[in-house]
Backbone as ProteinMPNN parsed JSONL, in Angstrom:
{"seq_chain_A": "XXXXXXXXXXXXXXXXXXXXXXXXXXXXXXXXXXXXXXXXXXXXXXXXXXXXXXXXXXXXXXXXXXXXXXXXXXXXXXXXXXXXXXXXXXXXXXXXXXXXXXXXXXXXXXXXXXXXXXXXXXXXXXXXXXXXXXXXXXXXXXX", "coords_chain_A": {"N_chain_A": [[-19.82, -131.474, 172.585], [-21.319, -130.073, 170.073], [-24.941, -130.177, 168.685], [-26.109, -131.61, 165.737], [-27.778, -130.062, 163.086], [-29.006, -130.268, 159.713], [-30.092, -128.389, 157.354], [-31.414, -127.014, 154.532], [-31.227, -125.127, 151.434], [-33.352, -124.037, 150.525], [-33.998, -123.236, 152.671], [-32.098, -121.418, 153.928], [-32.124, -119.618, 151.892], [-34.733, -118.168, 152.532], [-34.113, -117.327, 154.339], [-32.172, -115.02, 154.005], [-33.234, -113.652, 152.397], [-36.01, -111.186, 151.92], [-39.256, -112.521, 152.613], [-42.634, -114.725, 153.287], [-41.969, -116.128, 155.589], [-39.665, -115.377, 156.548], [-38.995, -113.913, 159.298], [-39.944, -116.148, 161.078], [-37.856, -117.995, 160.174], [-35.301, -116.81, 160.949], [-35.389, -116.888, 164.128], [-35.669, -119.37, 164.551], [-33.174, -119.844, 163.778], [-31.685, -118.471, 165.188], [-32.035, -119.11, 167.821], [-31.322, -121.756, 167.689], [-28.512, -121.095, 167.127], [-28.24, -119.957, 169.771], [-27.805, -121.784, 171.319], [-26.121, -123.489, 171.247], [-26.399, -125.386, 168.518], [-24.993, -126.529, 165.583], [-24.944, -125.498, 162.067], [-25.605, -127.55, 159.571], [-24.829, -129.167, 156.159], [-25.098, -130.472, 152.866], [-22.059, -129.836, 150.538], [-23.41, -129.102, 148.15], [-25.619, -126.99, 148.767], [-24.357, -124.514, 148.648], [-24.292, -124.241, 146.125], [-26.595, -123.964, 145.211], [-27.869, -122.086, 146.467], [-26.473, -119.475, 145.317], [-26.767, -119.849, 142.935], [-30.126, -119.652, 142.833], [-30.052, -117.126, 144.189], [-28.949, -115.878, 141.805], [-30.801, -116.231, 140.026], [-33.241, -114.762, 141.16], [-31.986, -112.571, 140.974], [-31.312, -112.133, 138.429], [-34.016, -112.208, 137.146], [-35.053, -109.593, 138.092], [-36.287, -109.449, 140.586], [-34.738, -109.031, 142.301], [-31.824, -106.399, 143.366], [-28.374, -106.322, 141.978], [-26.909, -105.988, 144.058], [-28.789, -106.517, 146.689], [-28.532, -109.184, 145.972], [-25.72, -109.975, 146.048], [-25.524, -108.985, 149.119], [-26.962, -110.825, 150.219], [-25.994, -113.641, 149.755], [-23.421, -113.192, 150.998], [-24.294, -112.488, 153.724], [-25.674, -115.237, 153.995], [-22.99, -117.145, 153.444], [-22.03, -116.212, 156.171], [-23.196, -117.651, 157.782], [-22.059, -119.851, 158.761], [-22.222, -122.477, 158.23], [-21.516, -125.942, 158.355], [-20.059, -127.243, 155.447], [-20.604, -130.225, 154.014], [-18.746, -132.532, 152.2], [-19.512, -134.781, 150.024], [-19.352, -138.385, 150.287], [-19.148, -141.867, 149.94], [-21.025, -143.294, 150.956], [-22.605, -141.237, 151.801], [-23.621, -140.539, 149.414], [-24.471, -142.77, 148.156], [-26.555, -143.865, 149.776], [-28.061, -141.215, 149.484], [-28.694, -142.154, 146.734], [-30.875, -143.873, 147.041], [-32.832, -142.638, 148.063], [-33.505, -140.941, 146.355], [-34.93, -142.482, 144.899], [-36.799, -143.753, 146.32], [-38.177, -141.517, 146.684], [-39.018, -141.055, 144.557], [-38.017, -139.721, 142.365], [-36.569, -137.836, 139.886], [-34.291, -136.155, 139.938], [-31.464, -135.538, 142.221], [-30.663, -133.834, 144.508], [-32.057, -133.029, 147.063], [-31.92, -135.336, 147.984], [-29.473, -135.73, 149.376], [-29.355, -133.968, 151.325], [-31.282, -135.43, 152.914], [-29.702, -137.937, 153.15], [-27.399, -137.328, 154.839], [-28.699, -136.248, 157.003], [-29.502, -138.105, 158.016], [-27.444, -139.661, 158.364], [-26.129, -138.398, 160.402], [-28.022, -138.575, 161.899], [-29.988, -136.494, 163.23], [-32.012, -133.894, 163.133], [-33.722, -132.705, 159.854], [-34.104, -129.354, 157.98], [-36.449, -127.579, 156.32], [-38.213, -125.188, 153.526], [-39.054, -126.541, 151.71], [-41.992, -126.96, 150.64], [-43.009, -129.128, 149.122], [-40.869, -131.691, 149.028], [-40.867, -131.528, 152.229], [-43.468, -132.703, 152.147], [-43.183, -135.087, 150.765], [-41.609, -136.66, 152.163], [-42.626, -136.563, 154.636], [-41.669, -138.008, 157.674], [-40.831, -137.792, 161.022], [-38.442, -136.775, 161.491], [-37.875, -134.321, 159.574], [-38.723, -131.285, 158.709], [-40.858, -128.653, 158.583], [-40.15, -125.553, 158.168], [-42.152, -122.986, 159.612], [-44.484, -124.572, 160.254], [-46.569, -126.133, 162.348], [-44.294, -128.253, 165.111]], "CA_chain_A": [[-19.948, -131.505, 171.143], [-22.476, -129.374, 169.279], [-25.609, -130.649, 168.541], [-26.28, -130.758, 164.172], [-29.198, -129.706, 162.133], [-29.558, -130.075, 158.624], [-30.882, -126.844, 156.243], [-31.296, -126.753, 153.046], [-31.101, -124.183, 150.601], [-34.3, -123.011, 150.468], [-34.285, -122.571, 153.958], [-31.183, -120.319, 153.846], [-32.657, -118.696, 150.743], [-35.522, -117.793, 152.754], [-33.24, -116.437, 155.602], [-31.305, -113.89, 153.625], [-34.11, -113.001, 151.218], [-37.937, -111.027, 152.816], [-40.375, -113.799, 152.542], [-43.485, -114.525, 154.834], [-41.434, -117.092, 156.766], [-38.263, -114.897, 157.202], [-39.079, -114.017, 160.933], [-39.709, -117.638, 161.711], [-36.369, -118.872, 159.853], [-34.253, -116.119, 161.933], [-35.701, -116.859, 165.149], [-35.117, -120.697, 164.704], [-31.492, -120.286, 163.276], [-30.966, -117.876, 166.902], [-32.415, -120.39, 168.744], [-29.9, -123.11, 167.306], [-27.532, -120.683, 167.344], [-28.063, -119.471, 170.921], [-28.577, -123.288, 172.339], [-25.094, -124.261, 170.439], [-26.601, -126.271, 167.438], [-24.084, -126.06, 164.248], [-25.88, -125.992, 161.12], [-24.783, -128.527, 158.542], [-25.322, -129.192, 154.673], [-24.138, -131.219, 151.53], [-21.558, -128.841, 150.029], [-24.254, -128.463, 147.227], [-25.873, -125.992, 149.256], [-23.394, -123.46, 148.161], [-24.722, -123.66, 144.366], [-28.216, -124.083, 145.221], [-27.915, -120.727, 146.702], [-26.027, -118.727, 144.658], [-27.995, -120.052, 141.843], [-31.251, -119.14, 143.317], [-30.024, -115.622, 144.093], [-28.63, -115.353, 140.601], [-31.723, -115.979, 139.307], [-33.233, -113.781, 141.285], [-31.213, -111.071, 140.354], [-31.463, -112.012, 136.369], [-35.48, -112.049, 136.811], [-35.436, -108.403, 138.59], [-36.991, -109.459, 141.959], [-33.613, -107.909, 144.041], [-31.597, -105.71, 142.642], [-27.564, -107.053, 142.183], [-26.252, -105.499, 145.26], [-29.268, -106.704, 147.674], [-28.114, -110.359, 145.971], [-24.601, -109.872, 146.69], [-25.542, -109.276, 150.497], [-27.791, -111.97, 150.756], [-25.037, -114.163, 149.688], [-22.516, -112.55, 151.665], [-25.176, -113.501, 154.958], [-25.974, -116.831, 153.897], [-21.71, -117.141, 154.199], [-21.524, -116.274, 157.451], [-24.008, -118.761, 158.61], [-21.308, -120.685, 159.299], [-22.825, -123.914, 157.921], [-20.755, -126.755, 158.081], [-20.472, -127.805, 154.334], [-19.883, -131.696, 153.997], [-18.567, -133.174, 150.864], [-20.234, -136.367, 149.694], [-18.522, -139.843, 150.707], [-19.198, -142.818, 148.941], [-21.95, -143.815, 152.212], [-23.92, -139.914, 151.283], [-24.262, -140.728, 147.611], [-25.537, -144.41, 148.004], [-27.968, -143.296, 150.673], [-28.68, -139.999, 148.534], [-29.187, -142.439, 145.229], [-31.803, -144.605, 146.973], [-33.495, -141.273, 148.912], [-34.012, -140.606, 145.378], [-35.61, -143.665, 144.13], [-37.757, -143.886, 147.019], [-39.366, -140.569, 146.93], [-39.771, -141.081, 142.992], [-37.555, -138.141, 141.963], [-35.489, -137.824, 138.831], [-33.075, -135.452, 140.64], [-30.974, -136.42, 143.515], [-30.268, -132.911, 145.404], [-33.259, -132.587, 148.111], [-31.722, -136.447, 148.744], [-28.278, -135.417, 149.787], [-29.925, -133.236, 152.979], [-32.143, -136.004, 153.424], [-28.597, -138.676, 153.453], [-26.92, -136.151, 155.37], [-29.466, -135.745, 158.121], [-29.487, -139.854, 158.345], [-26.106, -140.038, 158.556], [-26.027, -137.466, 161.766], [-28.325, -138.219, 163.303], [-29.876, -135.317, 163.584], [-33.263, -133.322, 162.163], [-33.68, -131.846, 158.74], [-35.034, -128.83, 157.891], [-36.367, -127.235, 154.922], [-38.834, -124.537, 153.972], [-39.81, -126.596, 150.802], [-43.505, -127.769, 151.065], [-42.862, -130.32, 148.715], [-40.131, -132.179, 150.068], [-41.593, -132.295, 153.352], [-45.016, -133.866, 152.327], [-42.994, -136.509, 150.268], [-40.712, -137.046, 153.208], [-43.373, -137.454, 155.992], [-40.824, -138.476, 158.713], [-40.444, -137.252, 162.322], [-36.959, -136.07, 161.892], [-37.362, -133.79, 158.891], [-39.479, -130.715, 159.282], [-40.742, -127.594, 157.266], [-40.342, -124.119, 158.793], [-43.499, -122.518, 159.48], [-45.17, -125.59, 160.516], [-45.846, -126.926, 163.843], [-43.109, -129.204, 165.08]], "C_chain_A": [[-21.288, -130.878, 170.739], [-23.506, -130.056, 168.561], [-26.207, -130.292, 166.6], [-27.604, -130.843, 164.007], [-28.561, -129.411, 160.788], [-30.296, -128.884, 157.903], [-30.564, -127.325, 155.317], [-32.072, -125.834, 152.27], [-32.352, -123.33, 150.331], [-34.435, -122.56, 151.739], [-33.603, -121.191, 154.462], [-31.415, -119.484, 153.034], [-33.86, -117.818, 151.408], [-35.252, -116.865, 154.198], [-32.545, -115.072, 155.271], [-32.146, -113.218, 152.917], [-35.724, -112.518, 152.282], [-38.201, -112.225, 152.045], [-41.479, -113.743, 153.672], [-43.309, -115.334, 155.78], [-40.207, -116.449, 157.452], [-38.432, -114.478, 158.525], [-39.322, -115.303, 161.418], [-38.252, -118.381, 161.277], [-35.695, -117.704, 160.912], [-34.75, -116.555, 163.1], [-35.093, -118.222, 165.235], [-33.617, -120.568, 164.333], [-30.895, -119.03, 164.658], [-31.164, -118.47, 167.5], [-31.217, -121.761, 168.865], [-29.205, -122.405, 168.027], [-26.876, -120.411, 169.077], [-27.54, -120.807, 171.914], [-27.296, -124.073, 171.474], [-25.445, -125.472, 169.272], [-25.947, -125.827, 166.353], [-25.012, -126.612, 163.217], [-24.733, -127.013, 160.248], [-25.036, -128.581, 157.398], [-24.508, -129.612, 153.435], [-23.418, -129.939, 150.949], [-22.52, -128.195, 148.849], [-25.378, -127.364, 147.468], [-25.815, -124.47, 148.625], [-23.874, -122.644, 146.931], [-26.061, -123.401, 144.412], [-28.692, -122.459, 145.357], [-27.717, -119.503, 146.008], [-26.671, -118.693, 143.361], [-29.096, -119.649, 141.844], [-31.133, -117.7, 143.54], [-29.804, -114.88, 143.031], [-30.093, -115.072, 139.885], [-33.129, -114.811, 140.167], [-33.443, -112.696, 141.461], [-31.716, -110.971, 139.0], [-32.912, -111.836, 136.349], [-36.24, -110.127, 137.352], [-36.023, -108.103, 139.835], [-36.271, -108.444, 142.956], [-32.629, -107.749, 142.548], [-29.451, -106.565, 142.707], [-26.819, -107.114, 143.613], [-26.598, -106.3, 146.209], [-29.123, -108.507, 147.154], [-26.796, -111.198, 146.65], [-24.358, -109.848, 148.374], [-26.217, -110.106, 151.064], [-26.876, -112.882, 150.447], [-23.959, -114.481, 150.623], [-22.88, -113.459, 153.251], [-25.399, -114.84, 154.695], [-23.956, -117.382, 154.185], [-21.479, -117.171, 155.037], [-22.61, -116.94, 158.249], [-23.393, -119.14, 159.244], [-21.759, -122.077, 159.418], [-21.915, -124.383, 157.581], [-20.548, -127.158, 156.668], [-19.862, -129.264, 154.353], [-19.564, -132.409, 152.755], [-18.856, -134.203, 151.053], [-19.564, -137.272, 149.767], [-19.413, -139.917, 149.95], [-20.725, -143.213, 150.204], [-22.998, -142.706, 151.928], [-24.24, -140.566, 149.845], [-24.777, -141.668, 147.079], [-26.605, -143.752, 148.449], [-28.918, -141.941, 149.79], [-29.86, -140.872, 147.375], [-30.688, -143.165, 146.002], [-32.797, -143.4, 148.027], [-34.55, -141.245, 147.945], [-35.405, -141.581, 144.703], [-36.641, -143.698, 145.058], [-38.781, -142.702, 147.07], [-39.172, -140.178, 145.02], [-39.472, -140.257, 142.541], [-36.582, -138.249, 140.795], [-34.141, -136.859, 138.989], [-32.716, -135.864, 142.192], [-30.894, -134.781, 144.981], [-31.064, -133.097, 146.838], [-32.637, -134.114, 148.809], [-30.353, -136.129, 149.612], [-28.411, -135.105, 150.975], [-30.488, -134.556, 153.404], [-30.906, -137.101, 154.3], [-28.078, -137.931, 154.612], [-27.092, -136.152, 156.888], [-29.455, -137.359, 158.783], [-28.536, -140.063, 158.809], [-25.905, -139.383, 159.731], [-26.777, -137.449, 162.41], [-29.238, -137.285, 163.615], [-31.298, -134.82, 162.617], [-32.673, -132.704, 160.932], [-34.481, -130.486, 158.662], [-35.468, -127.785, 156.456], [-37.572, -126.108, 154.692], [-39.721, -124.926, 152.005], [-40.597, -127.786, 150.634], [-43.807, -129.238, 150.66], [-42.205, -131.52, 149.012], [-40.188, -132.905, 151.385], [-42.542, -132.929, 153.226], [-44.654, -134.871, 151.638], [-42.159, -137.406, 150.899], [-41.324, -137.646, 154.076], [-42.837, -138.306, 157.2], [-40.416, -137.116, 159.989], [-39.347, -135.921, 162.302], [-36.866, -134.561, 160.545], [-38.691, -132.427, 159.135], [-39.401, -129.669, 158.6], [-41.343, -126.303, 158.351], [-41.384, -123.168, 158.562], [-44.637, -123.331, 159.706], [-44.895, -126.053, 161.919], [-44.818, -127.984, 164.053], [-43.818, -130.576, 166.116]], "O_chain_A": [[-22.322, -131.344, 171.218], [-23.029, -130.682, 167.614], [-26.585, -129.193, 166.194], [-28.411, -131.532, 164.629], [-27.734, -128.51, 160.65], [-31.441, -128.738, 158.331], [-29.563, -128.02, 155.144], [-33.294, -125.711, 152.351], [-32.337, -122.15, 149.982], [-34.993, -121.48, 151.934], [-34.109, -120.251, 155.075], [-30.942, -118.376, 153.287], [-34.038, -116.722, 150.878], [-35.943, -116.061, 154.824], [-32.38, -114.179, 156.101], [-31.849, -112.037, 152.734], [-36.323, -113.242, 153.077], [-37.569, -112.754, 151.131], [-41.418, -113.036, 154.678], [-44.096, -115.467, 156.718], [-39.766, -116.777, 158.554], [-37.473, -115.011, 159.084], [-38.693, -115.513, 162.455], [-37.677, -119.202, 161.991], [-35.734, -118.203, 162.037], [-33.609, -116.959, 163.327], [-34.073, -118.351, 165.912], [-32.9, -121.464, 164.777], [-29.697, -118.89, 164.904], [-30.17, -118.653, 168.204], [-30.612, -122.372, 169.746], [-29.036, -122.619, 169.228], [-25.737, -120.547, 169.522], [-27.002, -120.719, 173.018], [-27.506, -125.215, 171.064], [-24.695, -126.446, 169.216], [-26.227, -124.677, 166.014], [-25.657, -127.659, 163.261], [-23.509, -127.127, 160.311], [-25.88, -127.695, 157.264], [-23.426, -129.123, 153.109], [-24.129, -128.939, 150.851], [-22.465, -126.992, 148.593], [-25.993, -126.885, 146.514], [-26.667, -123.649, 148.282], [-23.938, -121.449, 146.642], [-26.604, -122.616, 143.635], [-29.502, -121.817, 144.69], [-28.541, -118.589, 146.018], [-27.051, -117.668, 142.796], [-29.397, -119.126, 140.771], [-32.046, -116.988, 143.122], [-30.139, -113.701, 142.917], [-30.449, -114.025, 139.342], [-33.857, -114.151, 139.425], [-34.371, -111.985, 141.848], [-32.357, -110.043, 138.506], [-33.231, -111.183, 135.355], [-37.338, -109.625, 137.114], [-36.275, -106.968, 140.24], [-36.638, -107.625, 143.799], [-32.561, -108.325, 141.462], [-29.31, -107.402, 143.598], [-26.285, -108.099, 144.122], [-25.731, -106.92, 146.825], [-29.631, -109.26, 147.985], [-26.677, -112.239, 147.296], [-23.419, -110.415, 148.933], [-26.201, -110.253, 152.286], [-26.795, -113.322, 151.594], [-23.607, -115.601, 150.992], [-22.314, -114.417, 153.779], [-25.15, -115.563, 155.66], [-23.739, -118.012, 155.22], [-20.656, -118.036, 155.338], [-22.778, -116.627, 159.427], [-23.667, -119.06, 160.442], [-21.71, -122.745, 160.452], [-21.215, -123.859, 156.715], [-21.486, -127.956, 156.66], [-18.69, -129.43, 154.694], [-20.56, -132.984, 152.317], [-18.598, -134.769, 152.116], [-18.652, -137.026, 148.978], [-20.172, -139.112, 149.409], [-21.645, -143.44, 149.418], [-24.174, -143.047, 151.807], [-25.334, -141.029, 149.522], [-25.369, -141.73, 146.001], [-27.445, -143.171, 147.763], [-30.131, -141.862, 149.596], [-31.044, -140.645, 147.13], [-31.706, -142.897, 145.363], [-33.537, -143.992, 148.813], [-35.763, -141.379, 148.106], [-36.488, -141.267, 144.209], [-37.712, -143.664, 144.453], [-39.958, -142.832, 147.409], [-39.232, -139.06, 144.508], [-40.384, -139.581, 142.064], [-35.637, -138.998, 141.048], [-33.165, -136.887, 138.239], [-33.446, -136.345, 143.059], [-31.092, -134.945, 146.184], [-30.311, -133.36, 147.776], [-32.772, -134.233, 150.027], [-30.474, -136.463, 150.791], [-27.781, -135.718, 151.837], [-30.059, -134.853, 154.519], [-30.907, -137.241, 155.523], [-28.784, -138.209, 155.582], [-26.229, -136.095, 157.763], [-29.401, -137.588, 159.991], [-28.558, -140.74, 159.836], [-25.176, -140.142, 160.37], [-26.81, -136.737, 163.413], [-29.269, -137.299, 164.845], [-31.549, -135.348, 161.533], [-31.523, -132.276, 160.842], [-35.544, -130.465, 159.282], [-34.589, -127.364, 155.704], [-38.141, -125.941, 155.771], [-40.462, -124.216, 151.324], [-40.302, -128.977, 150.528], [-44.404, -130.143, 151.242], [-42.929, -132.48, 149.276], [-39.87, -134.046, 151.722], [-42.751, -133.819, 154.05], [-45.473, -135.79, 151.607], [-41.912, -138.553, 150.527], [-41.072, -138.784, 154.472], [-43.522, -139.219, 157.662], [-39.93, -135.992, 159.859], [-39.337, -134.78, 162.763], [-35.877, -133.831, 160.591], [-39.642, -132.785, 159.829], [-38.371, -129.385, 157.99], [-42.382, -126.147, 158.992], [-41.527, -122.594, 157.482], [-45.748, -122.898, 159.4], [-43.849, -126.285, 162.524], [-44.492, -128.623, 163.053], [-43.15, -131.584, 166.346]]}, "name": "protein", "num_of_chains": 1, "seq": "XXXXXXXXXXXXXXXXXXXXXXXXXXXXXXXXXXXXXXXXXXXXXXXXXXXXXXXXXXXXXXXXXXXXXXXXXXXXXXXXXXXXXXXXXXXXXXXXXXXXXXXXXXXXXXXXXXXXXXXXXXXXXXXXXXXXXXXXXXXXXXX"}
């Protein structure tokens, strides 16, 4: 059985898009990949992404095309997507409450990653320093 990891959306955003981490996110997602680890991720992933590339696109950063293929790649990740049980969206709601957040998303990965077992990983700074746990971990940072 394949060993999971957790991503979230900025991490994959930062995989398909230049950035000054994109050679450290590809190397770690060949590494998984090579060493059979399946990525995983709350189906909300999906929007996080597409949303983030939309915008963007609409702000002029990448042009529609080089959105469309960053898209396209983030697709063939082949990230598990997991729809939310009733056991993710408790665990999510009190993720939330505990790291003092008026939005629940960043909790979902966090539920997610609890529920499996399994590390998180993320490439947003914030997140991780309000997380501060072993298992969750921000790309570009020692491990």
């Amino acid at each position: 059985m394949p060993n999971p990891v957790v991503v979230d959306a900025s991490l994959v955003f930062r995989l398909v898009l230049p950035s000054p981490h994109q050679a450290d996110v590809q190397a770690l997602v060949t590494t998984w990949l090579a060493e059979g680890y399946e990525l995983h991720a709350p189906s909300l992933w999906l929007y996080e992404i597409t949303s983030a590339l939309c915008k963007t696109v609409h702000f002029g950063q990448i042009t529609v095309q080089e959105g469309e293929r960053a898209l396209a790649l983030a697709q063939r990740l082949g990230v598990r997507n997991m729809a939310p049980c009733d056991e993710i969206v408790q665990s999510a709601f009190k993720w939330t409450q505990r790291l003092n957040r008026a939005a629940a998303y960043d909790s979902f990965y966090l539920a997610l990653a609890e529920r499996l077992q399994c590390e998180m990983w993320s490439a947003d700074r914030r997140l991780y320093n309000a997380v501060d746990l072993p298992w969750v971990h921000l790309v570009g940072s020692p491990s």
